[in-house]
mmCIF entry with sequence, helices, sheets and N, C-alpha, C, O atoms, coordinates in Angstrom:
data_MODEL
# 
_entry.id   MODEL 
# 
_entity.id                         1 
_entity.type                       polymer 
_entity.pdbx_number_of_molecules   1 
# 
_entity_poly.entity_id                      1 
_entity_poly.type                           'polypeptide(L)' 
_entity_poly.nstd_linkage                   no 
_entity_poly.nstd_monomer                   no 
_entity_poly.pdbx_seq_one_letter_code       
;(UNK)(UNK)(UNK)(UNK)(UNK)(UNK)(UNK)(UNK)(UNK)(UNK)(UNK)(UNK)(UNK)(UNK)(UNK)(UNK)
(UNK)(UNK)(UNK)(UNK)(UNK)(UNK)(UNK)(UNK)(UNK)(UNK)(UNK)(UNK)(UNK)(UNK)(UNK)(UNK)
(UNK)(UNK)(UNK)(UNK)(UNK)(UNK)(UNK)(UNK)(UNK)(UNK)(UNK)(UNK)(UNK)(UNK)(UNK)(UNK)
(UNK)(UNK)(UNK)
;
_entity_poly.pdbx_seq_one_letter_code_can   XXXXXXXXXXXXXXXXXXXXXXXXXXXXXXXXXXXXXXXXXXXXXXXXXXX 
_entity_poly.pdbx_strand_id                 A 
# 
loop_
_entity_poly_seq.entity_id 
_entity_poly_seq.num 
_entity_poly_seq.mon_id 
_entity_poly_seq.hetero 
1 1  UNK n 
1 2  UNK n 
1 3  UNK n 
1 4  UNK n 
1 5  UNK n 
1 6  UNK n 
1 7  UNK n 
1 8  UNK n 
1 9  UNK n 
1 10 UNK n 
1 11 UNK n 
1 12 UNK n 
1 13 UNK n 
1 14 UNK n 
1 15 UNK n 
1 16 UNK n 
1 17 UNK n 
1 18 UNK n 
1 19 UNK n 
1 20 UNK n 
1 21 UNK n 
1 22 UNK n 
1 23 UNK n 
1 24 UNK n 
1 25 UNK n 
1 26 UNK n 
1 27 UNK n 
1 28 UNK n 
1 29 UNK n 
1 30 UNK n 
1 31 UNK n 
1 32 UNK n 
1 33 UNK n 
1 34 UNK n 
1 35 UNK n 
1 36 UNK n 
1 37 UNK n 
1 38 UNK n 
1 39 UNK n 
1 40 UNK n 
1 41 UNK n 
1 42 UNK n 
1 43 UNK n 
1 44 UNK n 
1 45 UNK n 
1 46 UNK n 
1 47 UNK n 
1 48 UNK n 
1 49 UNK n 
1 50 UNK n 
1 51 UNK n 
# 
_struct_asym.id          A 
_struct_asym.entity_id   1 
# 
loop_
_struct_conf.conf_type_id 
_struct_conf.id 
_struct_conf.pdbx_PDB_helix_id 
_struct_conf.beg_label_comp_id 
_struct_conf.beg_label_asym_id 
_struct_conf.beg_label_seq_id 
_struct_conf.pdbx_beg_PDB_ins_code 
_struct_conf.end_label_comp_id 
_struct_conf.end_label_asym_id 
_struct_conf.end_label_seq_id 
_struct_conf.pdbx_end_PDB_ins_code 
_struct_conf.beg_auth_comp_id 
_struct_conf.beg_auth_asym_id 
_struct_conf.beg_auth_seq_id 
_struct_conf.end_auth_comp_id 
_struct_conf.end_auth_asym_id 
_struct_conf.end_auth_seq_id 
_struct_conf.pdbx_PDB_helix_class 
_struct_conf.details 
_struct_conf.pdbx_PDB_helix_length 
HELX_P HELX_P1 AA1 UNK A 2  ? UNK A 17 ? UNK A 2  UNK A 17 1 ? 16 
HELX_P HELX_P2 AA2 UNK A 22 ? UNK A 31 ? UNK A 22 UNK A 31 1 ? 10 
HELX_P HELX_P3 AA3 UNK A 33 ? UNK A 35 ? UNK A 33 UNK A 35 5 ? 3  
HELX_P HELX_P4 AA4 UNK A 38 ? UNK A 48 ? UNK A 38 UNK A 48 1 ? 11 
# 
_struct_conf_type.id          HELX_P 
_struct_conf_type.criteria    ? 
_struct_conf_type.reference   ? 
# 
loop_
_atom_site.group_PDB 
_atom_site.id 
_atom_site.type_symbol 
_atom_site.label_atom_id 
_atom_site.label_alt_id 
_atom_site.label_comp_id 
_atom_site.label_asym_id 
_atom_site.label_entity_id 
_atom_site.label_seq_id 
_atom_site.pdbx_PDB_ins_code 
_atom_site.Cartn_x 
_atom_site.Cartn_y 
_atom_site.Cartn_z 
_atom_site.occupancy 
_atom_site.B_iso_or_equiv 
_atom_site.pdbx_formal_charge 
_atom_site.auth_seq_id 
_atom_site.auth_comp_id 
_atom_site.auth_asym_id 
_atom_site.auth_atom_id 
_atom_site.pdbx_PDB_model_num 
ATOM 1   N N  . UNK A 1 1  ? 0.834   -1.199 0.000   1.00 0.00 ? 1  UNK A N  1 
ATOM 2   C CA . UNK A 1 1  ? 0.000   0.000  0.000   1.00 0.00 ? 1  UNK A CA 1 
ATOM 3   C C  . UNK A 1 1  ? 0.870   1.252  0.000   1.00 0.00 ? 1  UNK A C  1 
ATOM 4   O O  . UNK A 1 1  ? 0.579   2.113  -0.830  1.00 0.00 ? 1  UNK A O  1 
ATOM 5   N N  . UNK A 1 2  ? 1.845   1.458  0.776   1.00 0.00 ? 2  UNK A N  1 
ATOM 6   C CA . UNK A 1 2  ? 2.684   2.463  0.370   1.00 0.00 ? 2  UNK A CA 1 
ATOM 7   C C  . UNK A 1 2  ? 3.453   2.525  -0.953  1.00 0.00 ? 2  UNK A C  1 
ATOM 8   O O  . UNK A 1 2  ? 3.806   3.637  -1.346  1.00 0.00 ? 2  UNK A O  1 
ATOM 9   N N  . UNK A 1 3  ? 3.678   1.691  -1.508  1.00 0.00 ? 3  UNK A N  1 
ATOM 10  C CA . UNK A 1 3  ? 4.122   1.990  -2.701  1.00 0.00 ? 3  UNK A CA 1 
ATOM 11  C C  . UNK A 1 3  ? 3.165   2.526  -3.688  1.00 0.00 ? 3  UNK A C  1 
ATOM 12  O O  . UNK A 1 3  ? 3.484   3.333  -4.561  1.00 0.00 ? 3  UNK A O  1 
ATOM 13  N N  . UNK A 1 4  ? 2.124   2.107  -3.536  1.00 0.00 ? 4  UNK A N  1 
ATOM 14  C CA . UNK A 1 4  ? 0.799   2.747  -4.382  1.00 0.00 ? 4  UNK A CA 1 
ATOM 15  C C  . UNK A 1 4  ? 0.842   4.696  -3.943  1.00 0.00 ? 4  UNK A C  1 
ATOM 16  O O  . UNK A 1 4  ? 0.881   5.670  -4.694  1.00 0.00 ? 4  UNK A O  1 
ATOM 17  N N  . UNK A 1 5  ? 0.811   4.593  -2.343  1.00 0.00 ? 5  UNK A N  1 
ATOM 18  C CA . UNK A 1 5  ? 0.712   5.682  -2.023  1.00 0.00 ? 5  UNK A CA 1 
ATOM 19  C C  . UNK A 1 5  ? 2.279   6.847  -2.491  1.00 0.00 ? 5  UNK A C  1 
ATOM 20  O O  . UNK A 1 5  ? 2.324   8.074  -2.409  1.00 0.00 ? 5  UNK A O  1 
ATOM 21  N N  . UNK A 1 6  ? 3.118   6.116  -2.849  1.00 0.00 ? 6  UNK A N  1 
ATOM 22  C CA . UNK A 1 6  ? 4.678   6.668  -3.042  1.00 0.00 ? 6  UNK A CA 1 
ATOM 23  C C  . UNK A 1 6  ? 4.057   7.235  -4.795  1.00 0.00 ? 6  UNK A C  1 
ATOM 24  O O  . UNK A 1 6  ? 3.973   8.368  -5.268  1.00 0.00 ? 6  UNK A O  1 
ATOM 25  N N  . UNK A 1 7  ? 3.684   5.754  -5.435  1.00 0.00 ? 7  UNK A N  1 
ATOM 26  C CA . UNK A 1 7  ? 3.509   6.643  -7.163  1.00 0.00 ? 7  UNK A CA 1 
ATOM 27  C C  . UNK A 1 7  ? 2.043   7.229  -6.970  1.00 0.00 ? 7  UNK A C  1 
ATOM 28  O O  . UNK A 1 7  ? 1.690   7.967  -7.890  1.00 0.00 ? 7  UNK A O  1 
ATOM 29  N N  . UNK A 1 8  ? 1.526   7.122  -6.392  1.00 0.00 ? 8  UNK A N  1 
ATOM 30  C CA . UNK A 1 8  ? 0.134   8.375  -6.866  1.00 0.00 ? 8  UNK A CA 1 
ATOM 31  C C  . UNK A 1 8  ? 0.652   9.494  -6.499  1.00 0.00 ? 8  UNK A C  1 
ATOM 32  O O  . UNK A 1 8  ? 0.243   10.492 -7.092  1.00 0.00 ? 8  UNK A O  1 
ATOM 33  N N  . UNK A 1 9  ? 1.701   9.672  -5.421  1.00 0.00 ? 9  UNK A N  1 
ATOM 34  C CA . UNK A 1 9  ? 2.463   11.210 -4.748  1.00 0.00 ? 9  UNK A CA 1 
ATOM 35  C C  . UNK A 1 9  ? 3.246   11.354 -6.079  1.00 0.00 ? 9  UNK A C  1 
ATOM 36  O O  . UNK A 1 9  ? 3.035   12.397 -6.697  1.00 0.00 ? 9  UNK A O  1 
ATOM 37  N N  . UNK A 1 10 ? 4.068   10.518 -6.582  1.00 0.00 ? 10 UNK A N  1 
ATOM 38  C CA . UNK A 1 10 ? 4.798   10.688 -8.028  1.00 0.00 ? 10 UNK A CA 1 
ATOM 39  C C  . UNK A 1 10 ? 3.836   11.443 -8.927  1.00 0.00 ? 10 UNK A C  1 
ATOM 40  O O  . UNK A 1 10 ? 4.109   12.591 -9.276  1.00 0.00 ? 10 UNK A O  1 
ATOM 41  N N  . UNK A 1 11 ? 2.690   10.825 -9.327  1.00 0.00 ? 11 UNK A N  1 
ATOM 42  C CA . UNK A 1 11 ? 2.066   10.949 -10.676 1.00 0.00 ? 11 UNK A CA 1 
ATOM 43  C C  . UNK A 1 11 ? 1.471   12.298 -10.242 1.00 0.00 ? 11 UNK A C  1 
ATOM 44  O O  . UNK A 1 11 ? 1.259   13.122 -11.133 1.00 0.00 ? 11 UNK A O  1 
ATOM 45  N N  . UNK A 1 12 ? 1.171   12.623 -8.929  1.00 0.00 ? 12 UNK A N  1 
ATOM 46  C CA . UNK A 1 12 ? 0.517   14.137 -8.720  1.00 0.00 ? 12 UNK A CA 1 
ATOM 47  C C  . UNK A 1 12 ? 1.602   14.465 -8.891  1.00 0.00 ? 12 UNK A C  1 
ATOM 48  O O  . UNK A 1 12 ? 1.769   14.189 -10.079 1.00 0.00 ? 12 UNK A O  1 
ATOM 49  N N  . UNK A 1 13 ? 3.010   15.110 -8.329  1.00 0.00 ? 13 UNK A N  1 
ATOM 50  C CA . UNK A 1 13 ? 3.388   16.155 -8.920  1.00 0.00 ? 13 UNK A CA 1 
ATOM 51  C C  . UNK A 1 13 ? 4.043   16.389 -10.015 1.00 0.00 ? 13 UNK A C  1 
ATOM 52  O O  . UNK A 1 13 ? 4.670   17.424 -10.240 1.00 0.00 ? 13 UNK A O  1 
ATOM 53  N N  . UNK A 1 14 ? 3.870   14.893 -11.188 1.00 0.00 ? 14 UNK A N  1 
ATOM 54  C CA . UNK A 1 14 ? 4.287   14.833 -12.295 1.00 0.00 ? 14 UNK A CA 1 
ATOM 55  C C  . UNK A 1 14 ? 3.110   15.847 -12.954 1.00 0.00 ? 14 UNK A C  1 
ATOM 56  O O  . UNK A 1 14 ? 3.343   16.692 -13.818 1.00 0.00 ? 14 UNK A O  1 
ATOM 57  N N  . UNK A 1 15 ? 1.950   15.602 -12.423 1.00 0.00 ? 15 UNK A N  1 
ATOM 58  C CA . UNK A 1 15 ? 0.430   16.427 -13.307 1.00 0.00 ? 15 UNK A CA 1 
ATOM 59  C C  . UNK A 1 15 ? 0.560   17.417 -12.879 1.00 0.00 ? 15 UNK A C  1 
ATOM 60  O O  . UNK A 1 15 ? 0.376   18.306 -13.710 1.00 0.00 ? 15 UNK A O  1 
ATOM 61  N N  . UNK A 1 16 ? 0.971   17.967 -11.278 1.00 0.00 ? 16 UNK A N  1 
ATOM 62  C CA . UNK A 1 16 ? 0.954   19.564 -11.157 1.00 0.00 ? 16 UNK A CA 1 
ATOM 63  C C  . UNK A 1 16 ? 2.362   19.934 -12.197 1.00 0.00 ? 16 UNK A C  1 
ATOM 64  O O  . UNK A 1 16 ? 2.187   20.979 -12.825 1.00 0.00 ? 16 UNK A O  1 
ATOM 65  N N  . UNK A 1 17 ? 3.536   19.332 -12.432 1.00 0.00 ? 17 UNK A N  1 
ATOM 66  C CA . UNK A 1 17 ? 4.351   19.912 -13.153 1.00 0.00 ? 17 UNK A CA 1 
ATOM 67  C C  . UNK A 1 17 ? 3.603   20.525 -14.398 1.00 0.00 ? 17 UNK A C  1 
ATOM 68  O O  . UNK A 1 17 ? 3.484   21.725 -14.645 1.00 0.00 ? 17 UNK A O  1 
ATOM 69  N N  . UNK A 1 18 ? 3.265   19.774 -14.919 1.00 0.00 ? 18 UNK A N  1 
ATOM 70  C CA . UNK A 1 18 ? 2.618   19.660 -16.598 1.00 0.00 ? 18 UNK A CA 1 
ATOM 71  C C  . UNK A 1 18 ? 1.391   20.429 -16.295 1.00 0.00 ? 18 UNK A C  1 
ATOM 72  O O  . UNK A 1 18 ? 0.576   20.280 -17.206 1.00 0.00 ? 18 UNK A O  1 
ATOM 73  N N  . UNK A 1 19 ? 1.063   21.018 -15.568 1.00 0.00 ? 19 UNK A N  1 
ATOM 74  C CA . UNK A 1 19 ? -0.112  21.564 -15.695 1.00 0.00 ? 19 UNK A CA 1 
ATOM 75  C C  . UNK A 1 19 ? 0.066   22.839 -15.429 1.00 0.00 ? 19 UNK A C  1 
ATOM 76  O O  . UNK A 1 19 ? -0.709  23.606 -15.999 1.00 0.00 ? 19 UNK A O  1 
ATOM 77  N N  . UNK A 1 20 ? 0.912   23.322 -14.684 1.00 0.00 ? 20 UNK A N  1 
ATOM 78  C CA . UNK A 1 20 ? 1.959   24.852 -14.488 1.00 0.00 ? 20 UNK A CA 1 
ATOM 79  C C  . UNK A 1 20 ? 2.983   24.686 -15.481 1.00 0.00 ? 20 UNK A C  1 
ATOM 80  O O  . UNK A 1 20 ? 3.963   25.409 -15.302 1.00 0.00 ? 20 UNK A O  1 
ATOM 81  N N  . UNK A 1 21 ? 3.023   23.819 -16.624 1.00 0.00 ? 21 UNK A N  1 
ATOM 82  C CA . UNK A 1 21 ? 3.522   24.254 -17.542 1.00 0.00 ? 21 UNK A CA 1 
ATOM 83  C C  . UNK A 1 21 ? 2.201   24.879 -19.514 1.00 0.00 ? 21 UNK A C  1 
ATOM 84  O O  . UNK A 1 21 ? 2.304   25.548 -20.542 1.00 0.00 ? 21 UNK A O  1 
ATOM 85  N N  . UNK A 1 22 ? 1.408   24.175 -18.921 1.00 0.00 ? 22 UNK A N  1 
ATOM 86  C CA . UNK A 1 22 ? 0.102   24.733 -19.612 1.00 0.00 ? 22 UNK A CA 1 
ATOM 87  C C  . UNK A 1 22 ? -0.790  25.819 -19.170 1.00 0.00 ? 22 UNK A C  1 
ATOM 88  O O  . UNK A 1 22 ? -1.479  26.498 -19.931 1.00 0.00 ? 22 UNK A O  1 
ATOM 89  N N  . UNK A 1 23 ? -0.746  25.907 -18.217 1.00 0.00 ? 23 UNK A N  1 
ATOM 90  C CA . UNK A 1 23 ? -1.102  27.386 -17.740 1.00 0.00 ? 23 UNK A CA 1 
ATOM 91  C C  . UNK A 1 23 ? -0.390  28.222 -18.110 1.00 0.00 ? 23 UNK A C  1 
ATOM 92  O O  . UNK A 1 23 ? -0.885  29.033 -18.894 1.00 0.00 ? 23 UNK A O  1 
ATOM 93  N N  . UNK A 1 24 ? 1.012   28.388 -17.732 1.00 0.00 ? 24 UNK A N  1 
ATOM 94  C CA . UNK A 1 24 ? 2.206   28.902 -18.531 1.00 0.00 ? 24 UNK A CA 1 
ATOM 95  C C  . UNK A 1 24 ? 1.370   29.738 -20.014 1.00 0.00 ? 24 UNK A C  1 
ATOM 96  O O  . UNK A 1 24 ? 0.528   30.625 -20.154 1.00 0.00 ? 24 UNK A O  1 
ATOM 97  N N  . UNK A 1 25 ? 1.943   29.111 -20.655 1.00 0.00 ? 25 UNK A N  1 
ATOM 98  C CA . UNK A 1 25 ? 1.596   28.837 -22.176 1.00 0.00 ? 25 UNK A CA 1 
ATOM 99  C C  . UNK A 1 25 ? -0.038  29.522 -22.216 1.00 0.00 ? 25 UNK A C  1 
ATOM 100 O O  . UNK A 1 25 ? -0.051  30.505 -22.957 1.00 0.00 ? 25 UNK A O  1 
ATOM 101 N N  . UNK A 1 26 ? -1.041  29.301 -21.756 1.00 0.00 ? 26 UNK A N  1 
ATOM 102 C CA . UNK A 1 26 ? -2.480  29.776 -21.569 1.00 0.00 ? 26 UNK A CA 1 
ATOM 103 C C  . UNK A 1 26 ? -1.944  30.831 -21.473 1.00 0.00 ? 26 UNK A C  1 
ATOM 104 O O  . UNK A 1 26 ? -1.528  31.238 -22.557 1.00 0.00 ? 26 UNK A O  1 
ATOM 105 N N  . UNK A 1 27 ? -1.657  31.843 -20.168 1.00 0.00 ? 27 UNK A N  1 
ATOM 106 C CA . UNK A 1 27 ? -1.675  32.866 -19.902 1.00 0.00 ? 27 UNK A CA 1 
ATOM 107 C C  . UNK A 1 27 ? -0.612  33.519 -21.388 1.00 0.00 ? 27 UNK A C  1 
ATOM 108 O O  . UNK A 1 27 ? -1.246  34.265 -22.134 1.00 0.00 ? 27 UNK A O  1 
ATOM 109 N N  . UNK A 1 28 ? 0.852   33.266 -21.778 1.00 0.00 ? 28 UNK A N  1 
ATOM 110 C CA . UNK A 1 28 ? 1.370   33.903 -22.948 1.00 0.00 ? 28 UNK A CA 1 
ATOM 111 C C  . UNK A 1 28 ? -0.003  33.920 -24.137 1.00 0.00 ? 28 UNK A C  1 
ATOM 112 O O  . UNK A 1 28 ? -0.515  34.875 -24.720 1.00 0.00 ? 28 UNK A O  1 
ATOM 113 N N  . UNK A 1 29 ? -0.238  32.813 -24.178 1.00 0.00 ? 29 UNK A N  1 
ATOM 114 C CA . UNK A 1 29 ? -1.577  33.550 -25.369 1.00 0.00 ? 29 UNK A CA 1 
ATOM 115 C C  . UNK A 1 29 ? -2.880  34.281 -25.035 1.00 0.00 ? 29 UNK A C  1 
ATOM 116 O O  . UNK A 1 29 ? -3.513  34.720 -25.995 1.00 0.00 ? 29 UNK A O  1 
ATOM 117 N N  . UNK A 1 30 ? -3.489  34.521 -23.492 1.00 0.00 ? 30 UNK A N  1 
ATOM 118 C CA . UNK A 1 30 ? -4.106  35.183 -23.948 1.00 0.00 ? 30 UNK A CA 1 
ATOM 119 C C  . UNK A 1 30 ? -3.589  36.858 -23.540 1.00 0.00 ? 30 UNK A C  1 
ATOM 120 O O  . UNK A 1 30 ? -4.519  37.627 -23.295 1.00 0.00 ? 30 UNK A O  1 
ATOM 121 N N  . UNK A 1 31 ? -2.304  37.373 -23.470 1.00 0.00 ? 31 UNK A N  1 
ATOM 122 C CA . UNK A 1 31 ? -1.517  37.912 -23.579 1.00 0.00 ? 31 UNK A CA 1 
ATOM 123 C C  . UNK A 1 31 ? -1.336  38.606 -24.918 1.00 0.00 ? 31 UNK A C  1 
ATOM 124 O O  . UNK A 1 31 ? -1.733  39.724 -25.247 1.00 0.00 ? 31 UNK A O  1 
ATOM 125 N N  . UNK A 1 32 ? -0.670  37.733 -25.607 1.00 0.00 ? 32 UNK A N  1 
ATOM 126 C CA . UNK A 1 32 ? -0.762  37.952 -26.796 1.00 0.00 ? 32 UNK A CA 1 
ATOM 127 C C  . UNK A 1 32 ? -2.119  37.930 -28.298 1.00 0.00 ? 32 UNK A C  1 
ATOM 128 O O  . UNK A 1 32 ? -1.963  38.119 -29.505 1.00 0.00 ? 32 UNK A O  1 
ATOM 129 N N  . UNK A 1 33 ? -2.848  37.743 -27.817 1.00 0.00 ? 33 UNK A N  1 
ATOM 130 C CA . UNK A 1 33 ? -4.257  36.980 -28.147 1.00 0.00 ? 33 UNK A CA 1 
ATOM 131 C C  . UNK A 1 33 ? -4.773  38.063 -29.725 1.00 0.00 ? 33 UNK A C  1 
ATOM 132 O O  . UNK A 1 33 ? -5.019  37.566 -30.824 1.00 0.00 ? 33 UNK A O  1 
ATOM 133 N N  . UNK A 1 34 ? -4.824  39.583 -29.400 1.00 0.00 ? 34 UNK A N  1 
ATOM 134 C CA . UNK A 1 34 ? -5.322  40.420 -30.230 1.00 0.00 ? 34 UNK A CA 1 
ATOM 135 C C  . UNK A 1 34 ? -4.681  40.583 -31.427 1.00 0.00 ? 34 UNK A C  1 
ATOM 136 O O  . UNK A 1 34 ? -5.122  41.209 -32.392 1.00 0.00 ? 34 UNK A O  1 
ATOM 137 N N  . UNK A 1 35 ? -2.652  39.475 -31.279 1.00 0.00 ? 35 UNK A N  1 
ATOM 138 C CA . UNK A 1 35 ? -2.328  39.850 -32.212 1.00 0.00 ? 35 UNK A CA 1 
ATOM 139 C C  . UNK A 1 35 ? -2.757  39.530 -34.021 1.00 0.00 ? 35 UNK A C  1 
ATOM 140 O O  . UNK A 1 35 ? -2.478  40.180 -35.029 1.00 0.00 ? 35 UNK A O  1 
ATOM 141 N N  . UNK A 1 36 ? -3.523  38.268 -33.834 1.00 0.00 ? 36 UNK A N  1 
ATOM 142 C CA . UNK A 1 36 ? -3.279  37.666 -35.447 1.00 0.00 ? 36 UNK A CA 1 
ATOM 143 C C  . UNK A 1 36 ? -2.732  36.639 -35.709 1.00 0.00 ? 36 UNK A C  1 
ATOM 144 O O  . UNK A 1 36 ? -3.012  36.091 -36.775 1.00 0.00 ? 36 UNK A O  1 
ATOM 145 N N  . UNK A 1 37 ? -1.933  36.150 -34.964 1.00 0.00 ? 37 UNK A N  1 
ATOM 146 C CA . UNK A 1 37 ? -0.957  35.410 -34.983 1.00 0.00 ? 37 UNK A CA 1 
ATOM 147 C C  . UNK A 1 37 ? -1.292  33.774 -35.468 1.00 0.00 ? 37 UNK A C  1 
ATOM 148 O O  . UNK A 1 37 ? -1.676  33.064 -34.538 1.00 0.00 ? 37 UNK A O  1 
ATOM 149 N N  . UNK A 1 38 ? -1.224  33.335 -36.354 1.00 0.00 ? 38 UNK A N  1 
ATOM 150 C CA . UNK A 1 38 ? -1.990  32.219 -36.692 1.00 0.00 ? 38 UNK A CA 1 
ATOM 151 C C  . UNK A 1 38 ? -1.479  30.788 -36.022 1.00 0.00 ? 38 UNK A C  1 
ATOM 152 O O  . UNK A 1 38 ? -2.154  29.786 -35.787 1.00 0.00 ? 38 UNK A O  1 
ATOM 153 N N  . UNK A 1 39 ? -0.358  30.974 -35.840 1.00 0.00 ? 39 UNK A N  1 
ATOM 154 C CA . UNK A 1 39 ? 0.398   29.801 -34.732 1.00 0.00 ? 39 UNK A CA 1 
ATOM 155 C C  . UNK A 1 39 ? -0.387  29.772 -33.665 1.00 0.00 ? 39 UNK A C  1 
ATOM 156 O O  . UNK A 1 39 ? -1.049  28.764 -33.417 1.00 0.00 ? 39 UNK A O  1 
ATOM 157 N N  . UNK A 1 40 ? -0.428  30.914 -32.852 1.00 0.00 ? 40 UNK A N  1 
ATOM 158 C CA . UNK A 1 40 ? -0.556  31.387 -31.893 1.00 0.00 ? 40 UNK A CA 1 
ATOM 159 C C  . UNK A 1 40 ? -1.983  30.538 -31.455 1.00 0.00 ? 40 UNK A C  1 
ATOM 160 O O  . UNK A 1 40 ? -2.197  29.756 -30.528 1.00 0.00 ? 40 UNK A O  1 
ATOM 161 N N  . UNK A 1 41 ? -2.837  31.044 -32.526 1.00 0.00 ? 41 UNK A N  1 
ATOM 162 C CA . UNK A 1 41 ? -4.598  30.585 -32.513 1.00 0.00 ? 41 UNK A CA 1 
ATOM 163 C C  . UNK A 1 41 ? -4.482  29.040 -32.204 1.00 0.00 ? 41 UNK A C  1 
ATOM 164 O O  . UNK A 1 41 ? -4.922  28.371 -31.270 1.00 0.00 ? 41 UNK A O  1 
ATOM 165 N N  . UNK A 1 42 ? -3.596  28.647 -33.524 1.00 0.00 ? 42 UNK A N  1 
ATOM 166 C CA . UNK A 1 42 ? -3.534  26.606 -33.352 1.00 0.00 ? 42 UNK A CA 1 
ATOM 167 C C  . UNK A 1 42 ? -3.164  26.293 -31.646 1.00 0.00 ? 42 UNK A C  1 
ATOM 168 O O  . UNK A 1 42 ? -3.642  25.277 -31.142 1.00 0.00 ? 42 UNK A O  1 
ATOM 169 N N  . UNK A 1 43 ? -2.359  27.155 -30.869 1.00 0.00 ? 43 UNK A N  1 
ATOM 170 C CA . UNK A 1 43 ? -1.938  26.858 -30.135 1.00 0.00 ? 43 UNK A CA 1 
ATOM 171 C C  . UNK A 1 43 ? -3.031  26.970 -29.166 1.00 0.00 ? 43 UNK A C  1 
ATOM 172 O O  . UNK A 1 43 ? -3.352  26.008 -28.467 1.00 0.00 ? 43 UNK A O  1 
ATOM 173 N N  . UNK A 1 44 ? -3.652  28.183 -29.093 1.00 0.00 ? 44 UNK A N  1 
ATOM 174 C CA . UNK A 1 44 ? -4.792  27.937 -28.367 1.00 0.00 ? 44 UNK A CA 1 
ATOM 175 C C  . UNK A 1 44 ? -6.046  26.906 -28.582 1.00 0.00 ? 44 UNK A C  1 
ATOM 176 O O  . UNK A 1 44 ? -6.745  26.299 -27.770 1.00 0.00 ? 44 UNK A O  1 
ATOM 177 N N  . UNK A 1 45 ? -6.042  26.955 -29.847 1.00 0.00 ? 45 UNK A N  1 
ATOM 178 C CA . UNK A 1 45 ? -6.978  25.801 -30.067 1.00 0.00 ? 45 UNK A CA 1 
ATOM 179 C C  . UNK A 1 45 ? -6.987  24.609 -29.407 1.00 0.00 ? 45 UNK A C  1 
ATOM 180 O O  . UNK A 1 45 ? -8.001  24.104 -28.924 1.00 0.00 ? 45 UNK A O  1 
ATOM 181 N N  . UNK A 1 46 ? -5.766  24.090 -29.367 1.00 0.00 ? 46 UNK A N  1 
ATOM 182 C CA . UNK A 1 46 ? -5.225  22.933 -28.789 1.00 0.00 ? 46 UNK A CA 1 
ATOM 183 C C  . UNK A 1 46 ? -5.607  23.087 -27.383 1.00 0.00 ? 46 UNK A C  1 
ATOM 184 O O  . UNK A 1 46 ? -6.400  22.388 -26.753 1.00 0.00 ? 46 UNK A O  1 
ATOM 185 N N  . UNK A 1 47 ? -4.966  24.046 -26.997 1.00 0.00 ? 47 UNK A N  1 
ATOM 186 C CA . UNK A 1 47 ? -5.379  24.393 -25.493 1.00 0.00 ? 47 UNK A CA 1 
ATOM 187 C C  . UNK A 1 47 ? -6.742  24.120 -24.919 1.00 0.00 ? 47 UNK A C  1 
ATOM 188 O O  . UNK A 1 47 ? -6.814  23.895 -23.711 1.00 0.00 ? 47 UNK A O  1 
ATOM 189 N N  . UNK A 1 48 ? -7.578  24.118 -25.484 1.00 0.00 ? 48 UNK A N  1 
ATOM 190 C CA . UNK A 1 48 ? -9.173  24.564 -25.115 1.00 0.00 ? 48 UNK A CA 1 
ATOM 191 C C  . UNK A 1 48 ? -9.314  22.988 -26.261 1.00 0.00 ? 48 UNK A C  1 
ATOM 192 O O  . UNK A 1 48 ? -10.422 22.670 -25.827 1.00 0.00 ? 48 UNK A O  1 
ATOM 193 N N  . UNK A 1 49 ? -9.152  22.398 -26.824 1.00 0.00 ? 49 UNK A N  1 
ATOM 194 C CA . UNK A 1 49 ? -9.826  21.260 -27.450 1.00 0.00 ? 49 UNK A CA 1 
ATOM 195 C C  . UNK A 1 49 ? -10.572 20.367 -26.231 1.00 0.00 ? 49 UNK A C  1 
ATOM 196 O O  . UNK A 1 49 ? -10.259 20.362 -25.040 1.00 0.00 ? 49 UNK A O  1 
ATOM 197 N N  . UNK A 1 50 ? -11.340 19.831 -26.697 1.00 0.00 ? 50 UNK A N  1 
ATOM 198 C CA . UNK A 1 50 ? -11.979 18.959 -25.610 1.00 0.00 ? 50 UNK A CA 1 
ATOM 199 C C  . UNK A 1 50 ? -11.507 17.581 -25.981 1.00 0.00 ? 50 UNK A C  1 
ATOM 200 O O  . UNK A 1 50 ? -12.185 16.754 -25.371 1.00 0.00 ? 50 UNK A O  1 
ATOM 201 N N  . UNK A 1 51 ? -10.908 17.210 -26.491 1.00 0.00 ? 51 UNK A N  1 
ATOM 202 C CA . UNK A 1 51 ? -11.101 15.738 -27.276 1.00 0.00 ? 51 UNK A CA 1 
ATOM 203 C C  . UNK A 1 51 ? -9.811  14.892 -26.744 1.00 0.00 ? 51 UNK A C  1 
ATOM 204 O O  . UNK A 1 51 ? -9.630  13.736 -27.126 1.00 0.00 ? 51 UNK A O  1 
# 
């Protein structure tokens, strides 16, 4: 049972990593958001996809 409890403590702050690294990235685009930027859009797209 502790080893279960050792990788679910792993896999959370593997997901908080990766997830303060997409927020990251969220906040630069909607930052940048008014520019046009057509990368920029795909990137948000991605961001916000549901799928």
């Amino acid at each position: 049972i502790n080893d279960l409890k050792a990788t679910i403590a792993d896999m959370e702050k593997e997901r908080d990593f990766y997830f303060g690294k997409l927020r990251n990235i969220e906040l630069i685009c909607q930052e940048k958001e008014g520019e046009g930027d057509p990368t920029l859009q795909r990137i948000v797209d991605i961001l916000y996809a549901t799928d």
